[in-house]
C-alpha positions in Angstrom: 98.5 51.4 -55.3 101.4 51.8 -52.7 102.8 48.7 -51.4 102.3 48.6 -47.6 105.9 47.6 -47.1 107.2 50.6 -48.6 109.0 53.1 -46.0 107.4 56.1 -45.1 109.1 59.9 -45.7 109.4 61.5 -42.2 108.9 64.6 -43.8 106.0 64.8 -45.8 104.3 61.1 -44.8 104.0 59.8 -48.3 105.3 56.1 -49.2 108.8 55.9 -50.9 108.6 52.9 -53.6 112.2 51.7 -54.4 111.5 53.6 -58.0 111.7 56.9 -56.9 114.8 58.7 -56.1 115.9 58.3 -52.6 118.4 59.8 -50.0 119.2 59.4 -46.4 119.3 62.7 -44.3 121.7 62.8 -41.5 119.5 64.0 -39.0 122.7 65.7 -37.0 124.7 67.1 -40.2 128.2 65.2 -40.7 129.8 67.8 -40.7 128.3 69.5 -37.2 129.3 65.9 -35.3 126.6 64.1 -36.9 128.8 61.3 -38.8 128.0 57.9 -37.9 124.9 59.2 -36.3 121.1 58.6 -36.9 120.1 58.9 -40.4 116.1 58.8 -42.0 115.3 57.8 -45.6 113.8 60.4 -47.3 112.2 61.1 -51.2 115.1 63.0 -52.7 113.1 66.3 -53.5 112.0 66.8 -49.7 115.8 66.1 -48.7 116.9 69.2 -51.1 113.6 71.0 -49.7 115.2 70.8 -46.0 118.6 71.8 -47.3 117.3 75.0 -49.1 115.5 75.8 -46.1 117.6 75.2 -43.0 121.7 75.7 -42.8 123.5 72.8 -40.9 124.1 74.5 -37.8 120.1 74.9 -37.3 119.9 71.3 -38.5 122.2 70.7 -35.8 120.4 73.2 -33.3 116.9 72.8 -33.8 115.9 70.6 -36.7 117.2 67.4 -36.0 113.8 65.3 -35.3 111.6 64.7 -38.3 109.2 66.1 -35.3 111.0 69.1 -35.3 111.7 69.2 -39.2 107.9 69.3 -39.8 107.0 72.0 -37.0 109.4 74.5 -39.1 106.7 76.4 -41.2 108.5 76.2 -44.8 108.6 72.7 -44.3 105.6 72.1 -42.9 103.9 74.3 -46.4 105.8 72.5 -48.2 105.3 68.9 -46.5 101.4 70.5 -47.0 102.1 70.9 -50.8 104.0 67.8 -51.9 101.4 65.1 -50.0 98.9 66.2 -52.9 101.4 64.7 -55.5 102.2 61.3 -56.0 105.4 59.6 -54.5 107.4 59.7 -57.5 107.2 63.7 -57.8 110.0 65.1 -58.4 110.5 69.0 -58.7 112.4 70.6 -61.8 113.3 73.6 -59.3 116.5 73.2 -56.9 115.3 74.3 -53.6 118.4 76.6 -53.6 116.2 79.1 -56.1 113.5 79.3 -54.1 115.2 80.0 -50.9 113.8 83.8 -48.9 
């Protein structure tokens, strides 16, 4: 059972126990004037999810709300898709691969 305290991915909802691996997505990419800027904790395989998906310069553009990052309809199947599976899933895949 989840422990209530545990943050909560801004991507696809689902706790983040301190087990699972972690990153923190610069909402504004570093390197399009995001450094130092607002950051969100995130489960490591929706992080490489947004990356496959999105280039910085639409990060910087369009995507940078977790609002805005679940409106965008690959994320938002994909968001969909990983809230079935449990919060230490982690996909053999990188999102690179499976980019259109």
């Amino acid at each position: 059972m989840p422990d209530t305290t545990d943050p909560i991915c801004p991507l696809c909802l689902r706790p983040i126990p301190p087990d699972v691996p972690q990153s923190l997505h610069h909402l504004v990419p570093k390197l399009r004037g995001g450094k130092g800027g607002p950051t969100v904790l995130m489960h490591h395989v929706c992080h490489r999810e947004i990356h496959a998906a999105l280039s910085e310069t639409e990060l910087a553009r369009q995507y940078n709300t977790p609002e805005a990052l679940r409106a965008h309809p690959r994320l938002a199947r994909f968001a969909a898709w990983v809230a079935k599976r449990p919060p230490g899933f982690a996909s053999k895949i990188p999102g690179r691969r499976r980019h259109r």
